[in-house]
C-alpha positions, 0 to 999 in steps of 0.5 A: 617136381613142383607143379601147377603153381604160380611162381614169381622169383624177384631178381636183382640182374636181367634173364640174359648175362651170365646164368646164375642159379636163379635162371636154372631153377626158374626155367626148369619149375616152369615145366611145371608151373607158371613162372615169371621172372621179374628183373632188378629195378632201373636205378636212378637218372643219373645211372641210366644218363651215364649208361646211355652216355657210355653206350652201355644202354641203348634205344632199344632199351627204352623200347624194349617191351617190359613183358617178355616171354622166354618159354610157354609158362615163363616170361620176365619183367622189366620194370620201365627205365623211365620210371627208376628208383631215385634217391629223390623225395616226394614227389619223384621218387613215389610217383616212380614207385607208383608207376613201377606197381601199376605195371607190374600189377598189369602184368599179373593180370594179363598172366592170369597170375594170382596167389603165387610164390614169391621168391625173392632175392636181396632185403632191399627188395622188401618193399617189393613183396607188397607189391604182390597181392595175396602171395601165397608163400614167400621165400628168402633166397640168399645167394652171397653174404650180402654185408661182404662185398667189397664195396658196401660202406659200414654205414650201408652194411648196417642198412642191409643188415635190418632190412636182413633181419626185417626181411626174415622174420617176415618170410614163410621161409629162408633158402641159403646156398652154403653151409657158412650162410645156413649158420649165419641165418638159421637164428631169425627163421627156424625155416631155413634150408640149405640147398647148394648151387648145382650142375646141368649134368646132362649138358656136360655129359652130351658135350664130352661125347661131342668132338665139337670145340669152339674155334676160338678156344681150339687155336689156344695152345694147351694146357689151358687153365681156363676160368668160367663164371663172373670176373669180379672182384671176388677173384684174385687178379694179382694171383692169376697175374703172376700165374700167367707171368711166371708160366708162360708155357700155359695158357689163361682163359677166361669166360664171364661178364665183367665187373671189377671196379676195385682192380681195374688196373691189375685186370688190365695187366691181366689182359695185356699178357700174351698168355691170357685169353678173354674170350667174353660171355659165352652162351649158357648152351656153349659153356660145356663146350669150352669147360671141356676144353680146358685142362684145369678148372681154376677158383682163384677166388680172393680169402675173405669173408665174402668167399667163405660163404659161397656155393661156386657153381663152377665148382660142379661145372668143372667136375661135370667135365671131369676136369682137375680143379686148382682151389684156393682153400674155401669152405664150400671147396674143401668139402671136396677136398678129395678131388680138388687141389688146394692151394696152400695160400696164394703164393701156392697157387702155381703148385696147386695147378701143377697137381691138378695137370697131373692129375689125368688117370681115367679113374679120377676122371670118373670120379669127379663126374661121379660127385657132379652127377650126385648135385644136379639141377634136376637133383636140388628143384626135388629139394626145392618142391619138397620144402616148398610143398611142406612149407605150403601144407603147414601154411594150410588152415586145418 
């Protein structure tokens, strides 16, 4: 692994929520080298006015100090919610900017942070890297094809499009998550590598060998087709809808933070039917614990150009807890076609589960643990520090 550096990953969310690759590889380079993990930038009054009002934010909050420490060489930053990125002109929004750059140049001081590696998340966040004085490398990590989600406008697709581009041809590097996303980026930087998203193999290992169930997912009747991860618009809610309503012998379960703007209704819906079950945010530790629980491991994930490109960590979950998985037909599932049931559209969604139920022979159950073991976390950081230290070599004056 990586060791004895400075590492200063750019995020667009909080450390806390729903864990996504970025908390899995910062937390475990932290063994290793001093990390701080900066959270996304409060975004304008009105948005922080109306999260107060709706209760979403809160006074602790405004108090919360902006340093937090998470583990001895990990700590995370959050920008001061009084000083957010606003749509106003000079003066407001540059004496914002100020304010958010002498903090968290505070910060690197007080950390002793100095020429790091700077990790960073999304092309708005281009304006951030001057923030940073001396980086010692910097890094592009491209989780999603950011021009795809359903709520970017074309005239905002085309704004983050430049910034895109902009933002690659400035980095030393570019590390993308699937294959479709290596294809679409590997033209601005010929330094762009493809590492997919992985498992906490050992966590799932230690829990199926633990008897332990959570009891709110234990007094669910089986079989339970559970889903695990984000509830956003990514996914097909009229598909798990029918699903629900056309099975009522099987049991929907849900876990995830939500976020579905474009189909409230259909969620709501959703919710009302007697067999489906929100459970909420489960903690990272507990997630194993509910995924073994479950029958079928369900990626009911909407076909579009947003979904071509992703890297599901909850694909690897579901194998790592030797599950049968029930996909729609994507290019980051289909190249474990073998152990996964397509479905053949969304109306084959119902047939898809129905294999997957099926599909319960010891041998095929070791197989899918088999194909996670191969794609752990620990796995891809050893693919991380290796680019990083050939990166670091060739940026090295001869």
């Amino acid at each position: 692994m990586l060791k004895g550096h400075s590492i200063i990953y750019l995020g667009a969310d909080n450390w806390d929520g729903l864990w996504r690759n970025r908390q899995q590889f910062m937390s475990m380079l932290a063994t290793q080298n001093k990390v701080l993990f900066v959270e996304g930038r409060p975004f304008g009054p009105r948005r922080i006015l109306s999260g107060l009002h709706r209760g979403e934010l809160g006074l602790s909050d405004l108090r919360r100090p902006s340093l937090q420490r998470i583990s001895e060489n990990l700590h995370t930053f959050r920008y001061p919610i009084w000083a957010p990125i606003s749509s106003a002109r000079f003066p407001s929004n540059q004496l914002a900017g100020i304010v958010r750059r002498l903090f968290l140049r505070w910060v690197l001081r007080k950390l002793q942070i100095s020429e790091p590696i700077v990790w960073v998340h999304h092309p708005r966040m281009i304006d951030l890297v001057n923030d940073i004085p001396l980086p010692r490398l910097l890094l592009y990590h491209v989780v999603d094809e950011y021009t795809a989600y359903p709520c970017v406008t074309p005239a905002r697709r085309r704004r983050i499009e430049e910034r895109e581009k902009k933002m690659m041809a400035f980095v030393d590097a570019v590390i993308v998550v699937s294959k479709k996303l290596y294809e679409a980026k590997r033209p601005f930087n010929p330094n762009t590598y493809l590492v997919p998203n992985g498992v906490n193999y050992e966590a799932y290992t230690a829990a199926l060998a633990d008897p332990y169930l959570p009891d709110d997912l234990r007094v669910i009747k089986t079989p339970r087709l559970g889903y695990s991860g984000l509830i956003g618009d990514r996914l097909n809610l009229t598909v798990l809808k029918e699903l629900a309503q056309q099975n009522p012998q099987w049991s929907l379960v849900l876990l995830g933070e939500v976020d579905v703007s474009q189909q409230i209704e259909t969620w709501r819906a959703l919710r009302a039917l007697p067999n489906v079950h929100y459970l909420g945010l489960v903690g990272i530790s507990q997630v194993p614990h509910y995924v073994k629980g479950f029958q079928v491991g369900l990626i009911p994930y909407l076909q579009n150009r947003e979904t071509e490109h992703v890297s599901p960590i909850k694909l690897y979950d579901y194998l790592a807890a030797g599950l049968p998985v029930a996909s729609v037909d994507i290019p980051a599932v289909r190249e474990f076609s073998q152990h996964i049931h397509l479905a053949n559209g969304p109306h084959g969604f119902s047939q898809a589960v129905r294999t997957a139920l099926a599909d319960t022979a010891p041998e095929r159950r070791q197989a899918r643990r088999e194909v996670a073991a191969q794609n752990s976390w620990e796995a891809r950081v050893e693919q991380l520090s290796d680019l990083i230290q050939a990166q670091l070599v060739a940026k090295t004056p001869r």
